[in-house]
C-alpha positions in Angstrom: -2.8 1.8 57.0 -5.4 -0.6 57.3 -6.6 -3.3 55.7 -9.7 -1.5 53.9 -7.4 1.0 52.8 -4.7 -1.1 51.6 -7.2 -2.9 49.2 -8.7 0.2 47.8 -5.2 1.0 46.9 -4.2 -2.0 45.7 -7.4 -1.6 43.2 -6.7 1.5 42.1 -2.9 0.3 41.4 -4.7 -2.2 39.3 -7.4 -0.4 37.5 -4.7 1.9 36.5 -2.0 -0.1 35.4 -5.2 -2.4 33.2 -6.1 1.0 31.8 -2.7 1.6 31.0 -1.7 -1.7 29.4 -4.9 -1.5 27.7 -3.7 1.9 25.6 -0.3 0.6 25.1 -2.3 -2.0 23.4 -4.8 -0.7 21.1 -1.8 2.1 20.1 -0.4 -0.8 19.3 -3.0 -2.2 16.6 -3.4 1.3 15.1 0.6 0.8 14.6 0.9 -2.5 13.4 0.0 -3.5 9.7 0.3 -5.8 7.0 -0.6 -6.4 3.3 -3.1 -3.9 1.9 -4.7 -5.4 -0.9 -7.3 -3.8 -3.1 -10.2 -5.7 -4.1 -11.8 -4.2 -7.0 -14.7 -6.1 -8.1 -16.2 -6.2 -4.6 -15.1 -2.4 -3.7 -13.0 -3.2 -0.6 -9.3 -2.8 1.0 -8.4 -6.5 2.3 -6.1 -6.4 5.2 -3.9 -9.7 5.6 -1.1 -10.3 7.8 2.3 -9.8 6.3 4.1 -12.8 7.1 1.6 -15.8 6.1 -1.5 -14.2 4.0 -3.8 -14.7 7.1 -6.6 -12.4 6.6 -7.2 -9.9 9.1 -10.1 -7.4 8.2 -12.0 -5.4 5.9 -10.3 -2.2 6.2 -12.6 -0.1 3.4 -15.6 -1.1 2.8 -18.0 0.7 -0.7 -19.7 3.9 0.6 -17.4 6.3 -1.3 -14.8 4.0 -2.6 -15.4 2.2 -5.8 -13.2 0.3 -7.8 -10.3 1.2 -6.0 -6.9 0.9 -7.5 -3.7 2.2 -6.0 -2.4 2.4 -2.7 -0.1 5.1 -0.8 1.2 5.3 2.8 2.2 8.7 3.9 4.8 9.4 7.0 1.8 9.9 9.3 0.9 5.8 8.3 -2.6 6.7 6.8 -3.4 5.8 3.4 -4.5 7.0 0.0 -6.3 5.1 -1.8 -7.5 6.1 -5.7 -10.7 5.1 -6.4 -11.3 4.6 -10.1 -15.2 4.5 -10.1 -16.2 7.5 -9.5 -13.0 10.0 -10.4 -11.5 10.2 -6.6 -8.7 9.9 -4.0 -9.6 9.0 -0.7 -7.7 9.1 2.5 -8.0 6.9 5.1 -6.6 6.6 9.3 -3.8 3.7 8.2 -4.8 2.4 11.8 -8.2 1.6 12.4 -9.2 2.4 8.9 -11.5 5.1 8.9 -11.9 7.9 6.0 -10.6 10.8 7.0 -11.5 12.8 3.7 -12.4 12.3 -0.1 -9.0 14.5 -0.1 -9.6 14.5 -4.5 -13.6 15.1 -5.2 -14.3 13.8 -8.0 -13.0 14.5 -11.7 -10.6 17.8 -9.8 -8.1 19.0 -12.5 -9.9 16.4 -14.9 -9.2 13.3 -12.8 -10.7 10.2 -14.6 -10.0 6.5 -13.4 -7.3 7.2 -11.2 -5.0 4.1 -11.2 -1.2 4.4 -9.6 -0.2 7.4 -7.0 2.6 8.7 -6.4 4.9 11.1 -4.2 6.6 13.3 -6.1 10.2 14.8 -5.1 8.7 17.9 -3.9 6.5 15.9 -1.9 3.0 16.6 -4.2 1.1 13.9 -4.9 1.0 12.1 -8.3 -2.1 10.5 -9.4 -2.1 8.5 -13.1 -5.8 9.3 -15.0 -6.6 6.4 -17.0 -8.9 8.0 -18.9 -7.9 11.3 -19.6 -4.1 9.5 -20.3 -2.5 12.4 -18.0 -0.3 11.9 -14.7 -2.0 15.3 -12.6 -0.7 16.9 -9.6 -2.2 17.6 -6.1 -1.6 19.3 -3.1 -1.0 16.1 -0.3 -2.4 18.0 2.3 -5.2 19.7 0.8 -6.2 17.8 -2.5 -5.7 21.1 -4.4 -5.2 20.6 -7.9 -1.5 22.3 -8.7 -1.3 21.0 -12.4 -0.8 18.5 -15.2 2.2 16.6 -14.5 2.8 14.2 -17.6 0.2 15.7 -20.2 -2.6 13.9 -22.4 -0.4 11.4 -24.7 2.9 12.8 -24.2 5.1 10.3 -25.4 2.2 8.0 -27.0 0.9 7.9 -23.4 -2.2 6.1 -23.6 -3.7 4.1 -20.4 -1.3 5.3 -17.8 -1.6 2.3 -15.1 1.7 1.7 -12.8 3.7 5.0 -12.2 7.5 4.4 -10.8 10.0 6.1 -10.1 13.5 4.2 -11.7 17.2 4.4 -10.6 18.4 7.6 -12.4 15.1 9.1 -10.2 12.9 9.8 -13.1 9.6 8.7 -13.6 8.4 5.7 -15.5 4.8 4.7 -16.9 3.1 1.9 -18.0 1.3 2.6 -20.8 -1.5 -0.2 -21.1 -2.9 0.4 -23.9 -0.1 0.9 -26.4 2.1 -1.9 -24.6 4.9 0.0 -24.0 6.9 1.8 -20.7 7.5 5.4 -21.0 10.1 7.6 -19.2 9.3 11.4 -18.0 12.2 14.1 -16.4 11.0 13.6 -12.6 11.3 17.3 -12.1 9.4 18.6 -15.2 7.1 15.7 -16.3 8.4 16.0 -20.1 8.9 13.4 -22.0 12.5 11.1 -22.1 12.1 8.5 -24.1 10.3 5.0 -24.9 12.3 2.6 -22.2 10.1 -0.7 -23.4 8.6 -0.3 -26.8 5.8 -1.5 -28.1 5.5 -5.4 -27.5 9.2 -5.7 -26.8 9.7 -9.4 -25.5 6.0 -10.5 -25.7 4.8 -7.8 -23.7 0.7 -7.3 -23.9 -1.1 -5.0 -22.1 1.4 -3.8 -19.1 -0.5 -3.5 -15.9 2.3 -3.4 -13.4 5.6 -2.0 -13.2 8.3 -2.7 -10.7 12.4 -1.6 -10.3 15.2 -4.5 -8.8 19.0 -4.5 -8.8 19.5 -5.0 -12.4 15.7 -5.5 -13.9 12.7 -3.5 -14.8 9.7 -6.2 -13.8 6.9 -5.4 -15.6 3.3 -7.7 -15.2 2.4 -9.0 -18.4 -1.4 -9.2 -18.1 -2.7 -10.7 -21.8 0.4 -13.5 -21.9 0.5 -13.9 -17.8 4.1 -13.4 -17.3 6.0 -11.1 -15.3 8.3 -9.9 -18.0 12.2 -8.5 -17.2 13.7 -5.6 -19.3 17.2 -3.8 -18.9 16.7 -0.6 -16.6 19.4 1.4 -18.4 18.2 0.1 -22.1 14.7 -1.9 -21.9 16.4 -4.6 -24.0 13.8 -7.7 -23.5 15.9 -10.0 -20.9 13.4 -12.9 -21.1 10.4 -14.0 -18.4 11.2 -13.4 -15.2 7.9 -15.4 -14.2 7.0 -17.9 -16.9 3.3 -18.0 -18.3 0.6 -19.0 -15.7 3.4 -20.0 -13.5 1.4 -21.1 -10.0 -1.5 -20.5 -11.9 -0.8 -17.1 -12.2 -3.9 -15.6 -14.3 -3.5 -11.6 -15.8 -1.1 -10.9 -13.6 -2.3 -6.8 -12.2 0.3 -5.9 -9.0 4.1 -6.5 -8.2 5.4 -5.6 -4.8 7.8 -7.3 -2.5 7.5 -8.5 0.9 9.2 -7.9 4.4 8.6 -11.6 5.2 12.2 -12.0 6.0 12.6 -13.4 2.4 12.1 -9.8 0.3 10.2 -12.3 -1.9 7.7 -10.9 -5.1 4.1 -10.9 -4.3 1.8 -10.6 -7.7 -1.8 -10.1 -7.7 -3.5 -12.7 -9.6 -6.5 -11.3 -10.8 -8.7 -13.9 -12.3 -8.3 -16.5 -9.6 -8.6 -13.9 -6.8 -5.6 -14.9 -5.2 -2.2 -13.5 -4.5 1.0 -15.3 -5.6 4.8 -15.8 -4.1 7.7 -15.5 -6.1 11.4 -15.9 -5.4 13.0 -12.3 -5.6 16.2 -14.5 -7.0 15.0 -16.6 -10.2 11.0 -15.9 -10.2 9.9 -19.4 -9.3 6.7 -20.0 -8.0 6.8 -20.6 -4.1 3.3 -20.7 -3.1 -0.2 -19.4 -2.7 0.6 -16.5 -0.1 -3.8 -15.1 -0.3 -5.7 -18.0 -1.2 -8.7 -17.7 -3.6 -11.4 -17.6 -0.4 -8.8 -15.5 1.8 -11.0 -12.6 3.0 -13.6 -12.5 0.2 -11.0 -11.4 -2.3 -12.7 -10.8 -5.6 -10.4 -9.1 -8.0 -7.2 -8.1 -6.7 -5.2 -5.0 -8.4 -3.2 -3.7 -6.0 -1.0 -4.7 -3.1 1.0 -2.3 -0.6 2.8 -3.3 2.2 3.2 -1.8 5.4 5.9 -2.6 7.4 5.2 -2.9 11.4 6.8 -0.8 13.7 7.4 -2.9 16.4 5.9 -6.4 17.9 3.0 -5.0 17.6 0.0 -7.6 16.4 -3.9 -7.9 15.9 -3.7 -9.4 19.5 -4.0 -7.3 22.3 -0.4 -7.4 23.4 1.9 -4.9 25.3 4.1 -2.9 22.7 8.3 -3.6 22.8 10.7 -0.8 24.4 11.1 2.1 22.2 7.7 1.0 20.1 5.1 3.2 21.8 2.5 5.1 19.7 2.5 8.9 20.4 -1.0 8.4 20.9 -0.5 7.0 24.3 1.4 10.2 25.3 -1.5 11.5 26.6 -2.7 8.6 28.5 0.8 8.4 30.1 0.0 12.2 31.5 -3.1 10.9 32.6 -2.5 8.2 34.5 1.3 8.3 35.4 -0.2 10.6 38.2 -2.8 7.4 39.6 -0.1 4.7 39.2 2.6 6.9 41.1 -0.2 7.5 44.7 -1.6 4.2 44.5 1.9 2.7 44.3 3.0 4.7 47.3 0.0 3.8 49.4 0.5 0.1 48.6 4.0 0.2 49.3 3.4 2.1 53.0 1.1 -0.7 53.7 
């Protein structure tokens, strides 16, 4: 071989083997993820890295989402997101953020204000209507309305906001504007029993509910606590996060974290900001989304979404065994190239 040839090989080698690491790479920013955080007074989903509250992008921004609320990953990693001003569900390519679909139009099966959503044990999806105090149910694929769920003020419902599902697998509601969380069969949506009534412990205007080994958290929002309850009973066990603790001002979100810790993240809504908690005792451990992080302006919701590999927002080649199936077909395209030009180089 001569030298002309050996070069055009060696470029073609290289050109393949950029194009290559250049797929592995951008599969791998579709893949990796973070802290979802919805920013309702600006009509926005924040995306912030999960380990240190570094904000990474806008990843829905207005057109047809307004004043979203809720947050849901499916097993395919793209999102629904419920979008209270204007009576809809949207769903959105968990990678580079796209909509995909209104998958809910607006007001379907009576939807108003849809807050918390919910996969239900047959797999449907569970939406909370604010306004029409109902928990409906919808096809996940299609949107299809199947049917009402929890109906209008079963159990004193009124204001459904945070939707759980609790240890012995039925479902539990926070119902905001009677100040109490309510239990439903997770099979039928009837009505159990009042778990937290009415004001039990202090509680004012519950806006967020969240299950741990031995508590029922639930966010506090007119006395800015996080508030802990029994499970089994929802006997008043004291604050689990003391009032304005960190600053900590009507507390709207509870989640926790994957930073190694399995700390408690709560959105802080009137300081734009989002708060770190010690999953042990509840004491304040720092500002995780700082009040300018991202143009955060009214935080409700936070979801996070665990990475699947070393993936990054660099452009970085993906770990062994981390490899999106989106690069299968670039692997069929250009295994082919990288196999000839390697030969030629190597006869050289």
């Amino acid at each position: 071989m001569n030298h002309s040839t050996f070069f055009i090989s060696r470029k073609i080698f290289v050109i393949a083997l950029v194009a290559l690491v250049s797929v592995f790479s951008w599969t791998t920013i579709a893949s990796a993820s973070g802290a979802f955080i919805s920013s309702l007074l600006n009509d926005r989903i924040l995306e912030f890295e999960p380990d240190d509250g570094e904000f990474f992008r806008v990843f829905a921004d207005n057109g047809p989402l307004q004043g979203p609320e809720g947050t849901l990953f499916d097993n395919d990693e793209n999102i629904f997101v419920s979008s209270c001003g204007n009576n809809s569900v949207l769903y959105y390519d968990g990678g580079f953020g796209g909509l995909i679909s209104i998958i809910i139009p607006s007001g379907t099966g009576g939807l108003g204000c849809p807050t918390s959503l919910l996969f239900a044990p047959n797999g449907d999806l569970l939406v909370s209507s604010f306004d029409s105090d109902e928990v409906l149910r919808y096809n996940r694929n299609t949107g299809a309305f199947i049917g009402v769920f929890v109906s209008a003020g079963s159990g004193g419902l009124d204001g459904p906001r945070d939707m759980r599902f609790g240890p012995n697998g039925n479902l539990y509601v926070a119902s905001e504007n009677t100040n109490e969380v309510l239990e439903y069969n997770r099979s039928t949506g009837a009505f159990v029993r009042t778990l937290v009534t009415s004001g039990s412990g202090g509680l004012d205007t519950p806006s967020a509910i969240f299950f741990i080994p031995s508590n029922l958290l639930v966010a506090s929002l007119g006395t800015d606590e996080i508030l802990s309850y029994n499970p089994s009973t929802g006997a008043s066990q004291g604050a689990f996060v003391s009032a304005g603790s960190g600053g900590l001002d009507n507390p709207e979100c509870i989640d926790f974290g994957f930073d190694g810790t399995g700390n408690m993240f709560v959105c802080s809504f009137l300081t734009d900001e989002i708060l770190q908690y010690s999953r042990l005792d509840g004491s304040f451990i720092g500002v995780f989304v700082p009040a300018s992080g991202g143009s955060l302006d009214g935080p409700v919701f936070i979801a996070f979404k665990e990475k699947k590999g070393s993936g990054s927002s660099s452009c970085t080649l993906a770990s062994a065994g981390t490899t999106s199936t989106a690069a299968i077909p670039a692997l069929i395209l250009f295994a082919p190239i990288l196999f000839v030009a390697m030969r030629r180089t190597l006869r050289a």
